[in-house]
TORTIBA-648274 format. One record per residue (C-alpha): y, z, x; residue in three letters; residue number from 1. Coordinates in Angstrom, 3 decimals, padded with zeros to 6 digits, always signed. Each point is the difference from the previous one (the first is absolute). Example, Ala and Ser with C-alpha at 12.3 -4.5 7.8 and 13.67 -1.06 7.14 Angstrom:
BEGIN
+----------+----------+----------+---------+-----+
!        Y !        Z !        X ! residuo ! num !
+----------+----------+----------+---------+-----+
! -004.500 ! +007.800 ! +012.300 !     ALA !   1 !
! +003.440 ! -000.660 ! +001.370 !     SER !   2 !
+----------+----------+----------+---------+-----+
This chain:
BEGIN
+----------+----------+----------+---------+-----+
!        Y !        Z !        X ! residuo ! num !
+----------+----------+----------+---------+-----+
! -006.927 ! +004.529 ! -011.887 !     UNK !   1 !
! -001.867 ! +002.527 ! +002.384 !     UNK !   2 !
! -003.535 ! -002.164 ! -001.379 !     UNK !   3 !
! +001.579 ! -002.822 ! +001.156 !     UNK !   4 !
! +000.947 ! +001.267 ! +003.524 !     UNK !   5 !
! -003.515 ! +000.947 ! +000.286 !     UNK !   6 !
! -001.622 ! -003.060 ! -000.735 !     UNK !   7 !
! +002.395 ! -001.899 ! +002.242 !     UNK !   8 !
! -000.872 ! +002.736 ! +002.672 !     UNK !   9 !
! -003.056 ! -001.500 ! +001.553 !     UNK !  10 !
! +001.304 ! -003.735 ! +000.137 !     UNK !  11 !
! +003.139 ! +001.008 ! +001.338 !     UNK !  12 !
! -002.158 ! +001.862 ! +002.772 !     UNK !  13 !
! -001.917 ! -002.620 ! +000.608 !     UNK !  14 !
! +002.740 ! -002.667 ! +000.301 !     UNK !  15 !
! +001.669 ! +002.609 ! +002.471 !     UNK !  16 !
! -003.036 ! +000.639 ! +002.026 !     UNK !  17 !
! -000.764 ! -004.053 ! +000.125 !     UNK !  18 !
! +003.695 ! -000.526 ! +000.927 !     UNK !  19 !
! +000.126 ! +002.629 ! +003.063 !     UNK !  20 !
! -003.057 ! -001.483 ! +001.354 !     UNK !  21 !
! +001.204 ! -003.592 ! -000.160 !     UNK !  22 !
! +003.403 ! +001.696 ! +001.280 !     UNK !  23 !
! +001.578 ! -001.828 ! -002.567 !     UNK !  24 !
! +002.003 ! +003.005 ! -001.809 !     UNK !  25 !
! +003.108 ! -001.514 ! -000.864 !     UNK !  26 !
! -001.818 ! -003.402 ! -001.533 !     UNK !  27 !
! -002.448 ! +001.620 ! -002.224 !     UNK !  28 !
! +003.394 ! +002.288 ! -000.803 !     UNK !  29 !
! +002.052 ! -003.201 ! -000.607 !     UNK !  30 !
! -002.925 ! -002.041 ! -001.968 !     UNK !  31 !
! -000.547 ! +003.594 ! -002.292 !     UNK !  32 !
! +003.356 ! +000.431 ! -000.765 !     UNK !  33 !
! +000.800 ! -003.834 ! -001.000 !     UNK !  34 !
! -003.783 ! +000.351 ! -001.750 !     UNK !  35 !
! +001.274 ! +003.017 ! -002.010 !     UNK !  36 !
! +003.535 ! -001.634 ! -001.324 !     UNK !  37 !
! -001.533 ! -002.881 ! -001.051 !     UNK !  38 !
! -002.540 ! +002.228 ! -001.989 !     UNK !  39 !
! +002.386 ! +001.766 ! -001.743 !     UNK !  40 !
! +001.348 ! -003.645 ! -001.248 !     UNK !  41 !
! -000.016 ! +000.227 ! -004.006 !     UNK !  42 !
! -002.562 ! -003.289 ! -000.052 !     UNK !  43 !
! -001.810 ! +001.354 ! +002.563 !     UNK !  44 !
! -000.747 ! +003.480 ! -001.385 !     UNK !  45 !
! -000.957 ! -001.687 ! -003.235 !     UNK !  46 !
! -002.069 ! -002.298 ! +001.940 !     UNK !  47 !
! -001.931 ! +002.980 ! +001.673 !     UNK !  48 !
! -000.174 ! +001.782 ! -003.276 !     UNK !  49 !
! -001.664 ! -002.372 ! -001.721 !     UNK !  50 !
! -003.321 ! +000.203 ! -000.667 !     UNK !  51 !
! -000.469 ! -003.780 ! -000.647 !     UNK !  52 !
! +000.846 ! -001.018 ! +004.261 !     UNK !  53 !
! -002.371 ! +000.142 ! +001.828 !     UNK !  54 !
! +000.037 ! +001.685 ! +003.884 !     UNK !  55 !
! -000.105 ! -003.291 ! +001.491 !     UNK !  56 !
! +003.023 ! -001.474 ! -002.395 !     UNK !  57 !
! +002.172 ! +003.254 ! +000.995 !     UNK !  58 !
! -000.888 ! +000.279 ! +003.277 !     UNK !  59 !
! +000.948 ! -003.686 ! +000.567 !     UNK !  60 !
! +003.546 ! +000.820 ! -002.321 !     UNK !  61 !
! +001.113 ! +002.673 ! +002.151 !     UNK !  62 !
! -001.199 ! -001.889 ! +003.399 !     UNK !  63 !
! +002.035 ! -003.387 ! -001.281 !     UNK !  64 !
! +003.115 ! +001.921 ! -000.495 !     UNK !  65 !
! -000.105 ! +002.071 ! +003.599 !     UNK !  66 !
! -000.769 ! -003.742 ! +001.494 !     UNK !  67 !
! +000.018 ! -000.017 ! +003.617 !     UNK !  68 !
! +001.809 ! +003.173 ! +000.557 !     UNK !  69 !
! -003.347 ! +001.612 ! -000.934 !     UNK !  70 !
! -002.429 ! +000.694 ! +003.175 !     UNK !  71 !
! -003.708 ! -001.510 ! -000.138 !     UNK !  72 !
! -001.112 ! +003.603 ! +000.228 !     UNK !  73 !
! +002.379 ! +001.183 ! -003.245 !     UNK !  74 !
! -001.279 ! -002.755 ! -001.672 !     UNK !  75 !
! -003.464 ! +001.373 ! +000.134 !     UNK !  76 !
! +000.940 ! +003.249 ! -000.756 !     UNK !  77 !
! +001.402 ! -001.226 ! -003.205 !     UNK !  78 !
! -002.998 ! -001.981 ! -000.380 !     UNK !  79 !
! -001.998 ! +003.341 ! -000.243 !     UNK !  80 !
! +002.144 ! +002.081 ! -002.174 !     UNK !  81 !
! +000.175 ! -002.939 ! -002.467 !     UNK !  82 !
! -003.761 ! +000.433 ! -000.211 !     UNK !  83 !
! +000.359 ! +003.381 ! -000.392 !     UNK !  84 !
! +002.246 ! -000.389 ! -002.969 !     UNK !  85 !
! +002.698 ! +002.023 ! +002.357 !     UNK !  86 !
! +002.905 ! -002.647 ! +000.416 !     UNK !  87 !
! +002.286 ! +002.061 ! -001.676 !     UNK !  88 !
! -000.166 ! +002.992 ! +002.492 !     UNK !  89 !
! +001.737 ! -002.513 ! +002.430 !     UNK !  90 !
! +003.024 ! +001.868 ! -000.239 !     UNK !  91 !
! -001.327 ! +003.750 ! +000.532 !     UNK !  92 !
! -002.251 ! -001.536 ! +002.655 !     UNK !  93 !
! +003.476 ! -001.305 ! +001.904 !     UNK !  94 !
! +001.315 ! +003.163 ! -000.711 !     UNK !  95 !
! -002.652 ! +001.983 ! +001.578 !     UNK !  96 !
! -000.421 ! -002.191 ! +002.781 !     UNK !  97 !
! +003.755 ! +000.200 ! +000.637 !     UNK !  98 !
! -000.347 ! +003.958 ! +000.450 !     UNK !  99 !
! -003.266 ! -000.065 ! +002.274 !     UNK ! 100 !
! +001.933 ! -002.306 ! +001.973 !     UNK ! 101 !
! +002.879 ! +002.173 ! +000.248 !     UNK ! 102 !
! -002.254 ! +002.758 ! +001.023 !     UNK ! 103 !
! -001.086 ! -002.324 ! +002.915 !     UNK ! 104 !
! +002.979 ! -000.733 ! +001.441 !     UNK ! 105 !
! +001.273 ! +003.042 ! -000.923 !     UNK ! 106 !
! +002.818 ! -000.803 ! -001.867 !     UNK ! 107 !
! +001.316 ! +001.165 ! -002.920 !     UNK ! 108 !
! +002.903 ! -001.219 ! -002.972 !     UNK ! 109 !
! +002.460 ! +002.462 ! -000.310 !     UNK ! 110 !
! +002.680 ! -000.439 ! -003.075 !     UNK ! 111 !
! +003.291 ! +001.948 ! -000.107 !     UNK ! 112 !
! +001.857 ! -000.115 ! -002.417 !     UNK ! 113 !
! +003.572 ! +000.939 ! +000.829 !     UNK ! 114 !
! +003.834 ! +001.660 ! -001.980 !     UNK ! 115 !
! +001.761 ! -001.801 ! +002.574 !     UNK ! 116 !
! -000.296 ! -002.798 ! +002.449 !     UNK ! 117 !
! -002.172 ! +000.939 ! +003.074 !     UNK ! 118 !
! +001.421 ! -001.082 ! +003.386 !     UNK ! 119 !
! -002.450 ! -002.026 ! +002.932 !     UNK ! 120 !
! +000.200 ! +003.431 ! +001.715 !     UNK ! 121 !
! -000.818 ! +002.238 ! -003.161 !     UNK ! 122 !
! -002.574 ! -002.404 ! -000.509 !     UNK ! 123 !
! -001.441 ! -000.079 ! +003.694 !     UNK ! 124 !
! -000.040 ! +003.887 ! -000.105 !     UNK ! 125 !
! -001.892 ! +000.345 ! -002.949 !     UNK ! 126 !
! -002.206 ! -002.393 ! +000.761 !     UNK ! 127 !
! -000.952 ! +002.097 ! +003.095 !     UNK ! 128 !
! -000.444 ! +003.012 ! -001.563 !     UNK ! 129 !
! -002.085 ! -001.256 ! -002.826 !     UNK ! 130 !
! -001.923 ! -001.739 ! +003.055 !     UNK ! 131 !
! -000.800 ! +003.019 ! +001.961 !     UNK ! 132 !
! -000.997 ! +002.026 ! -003.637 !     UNK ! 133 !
! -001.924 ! -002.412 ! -001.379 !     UNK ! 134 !
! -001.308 ! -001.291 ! +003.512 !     UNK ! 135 !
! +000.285 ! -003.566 ! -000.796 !     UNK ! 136 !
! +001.672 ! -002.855 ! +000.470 !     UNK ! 137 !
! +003.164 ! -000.147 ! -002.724 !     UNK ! 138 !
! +000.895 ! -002.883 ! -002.073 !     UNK ! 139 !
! +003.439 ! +001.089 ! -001.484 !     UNK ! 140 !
! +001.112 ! -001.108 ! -003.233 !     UNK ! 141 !
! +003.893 ! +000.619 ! -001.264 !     UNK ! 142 !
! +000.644 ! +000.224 ! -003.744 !     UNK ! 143 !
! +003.559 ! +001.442 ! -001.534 !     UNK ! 144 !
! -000.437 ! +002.157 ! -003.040 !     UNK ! 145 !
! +003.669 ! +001.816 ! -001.191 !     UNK ! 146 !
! -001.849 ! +001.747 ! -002.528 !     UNK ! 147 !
! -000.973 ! +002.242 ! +002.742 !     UNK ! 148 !
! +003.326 ! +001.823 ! +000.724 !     UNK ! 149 !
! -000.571 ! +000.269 ! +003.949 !     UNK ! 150 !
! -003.598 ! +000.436 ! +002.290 !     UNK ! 151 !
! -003.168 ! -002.432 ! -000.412 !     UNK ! 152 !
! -003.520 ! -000.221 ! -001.492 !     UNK ! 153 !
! -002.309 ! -001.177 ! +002.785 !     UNK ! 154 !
! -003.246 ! -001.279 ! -001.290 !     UNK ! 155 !
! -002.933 ! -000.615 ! +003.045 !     UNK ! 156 !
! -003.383 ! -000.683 ! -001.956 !     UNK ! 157 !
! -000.594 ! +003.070 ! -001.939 !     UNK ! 158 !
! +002.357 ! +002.270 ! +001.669 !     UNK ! 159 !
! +003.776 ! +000.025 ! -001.831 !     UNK ! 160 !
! +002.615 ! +002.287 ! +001.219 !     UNK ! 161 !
! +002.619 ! +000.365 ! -002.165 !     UNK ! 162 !
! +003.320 ! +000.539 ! +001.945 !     UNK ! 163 !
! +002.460 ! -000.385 ! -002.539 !     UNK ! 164 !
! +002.207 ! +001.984 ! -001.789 !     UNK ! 165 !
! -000.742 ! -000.874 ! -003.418 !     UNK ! 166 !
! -003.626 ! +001.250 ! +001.128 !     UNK ! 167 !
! +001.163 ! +002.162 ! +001.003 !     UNK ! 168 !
! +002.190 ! +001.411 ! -002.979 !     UNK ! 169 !
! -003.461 ! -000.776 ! -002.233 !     UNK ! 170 !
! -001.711 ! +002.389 ! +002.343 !     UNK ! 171 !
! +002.695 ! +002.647 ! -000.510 !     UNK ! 172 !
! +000.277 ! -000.519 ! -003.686 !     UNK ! 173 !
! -003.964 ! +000.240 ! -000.249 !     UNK ! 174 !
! -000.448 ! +003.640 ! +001.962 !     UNK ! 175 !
! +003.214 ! +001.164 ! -002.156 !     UNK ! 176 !
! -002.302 ! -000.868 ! -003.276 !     UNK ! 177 !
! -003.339 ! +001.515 ! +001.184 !     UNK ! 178 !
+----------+----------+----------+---------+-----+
């Protein structure tokens, strides 16, 4: 997967760079991500696999399908990577376009997942901690796991911090061994 990320990587920096200039961030985000699921369509992946279609024929395929919801600009973009025989890096370019734009507005997806329910002002704390660590703004996201016997796994990007007692225990259990 890493070749395909970097592949995607100057497209998706391109689109970005394109899309900040036109200040039009959140449409080229939009048309990328509705590109991308319609990509990963069964019939369309064997569409852009197949050696038989030509650019023009899959281009036009995945263009007919976004219909109107697709912006003039995204359209040409698609355009090129068809001719580049790169259609089906649509969804690593969406999801690479979807971080840079985080960066931008500084943002950032933060999962928790959670022994026990978390209450609006659990929630609102740790959201404002996680805020002024990670310096960014925090897009909270409650799951329930029981599994975990108490505490939390918070997952921001790359960094996880694993809160929770059965982690815990796992950690305990693994200096015991060494």
């Amino acid at each position: 997967m890493a070749e395909l990320s970097t592949l995607a990587r100057p497209y998706a920096k391109a689109a970005f760079e394109y899309a900040v200039e036109a200040k039009d961030v959140q449409g080229w985000s939009d048309s990328l991500s509705l590109a991308a699921s319609v990509a990963q369509q069964p019939a369309v992946e064997k569409l852009l696999s197949s050696p038989s279609a030509t650019a023009e024929k899959q281009a036009e395929a995945v263009q007919n399908i976004c219909g109107d919801e697709l912006a003039t600009a995204c359209q040409n973009f698609i355009s090129i990577l068809s001719e580049n025989r790169r259609l089906q890096l649509l969804p690593q370019i969406s999801q690479q376009f979807e971080i840079m734009k985080a960066n931008l507005e500084k943002a950032v997806d933060v999962d928790v997942v959670a022994a026990s329910k978390l209450n609006a002002a659990q929630q609102k704390a740790l959201s404002e901690a996680l805020s002024a660590k990670l310096e960014r703004k925090v897009n909270l996201q409650v799951s329930l796991d029981k599994s975990l016997l108490g505490g939390a796994v918070i997952r921001a990007g790359d960094t996880v911090i694993d809160g929770s007692i059965r982690g815990r225990l796992t950690k305990l259990a693994e200096s015991l061994n060494s």
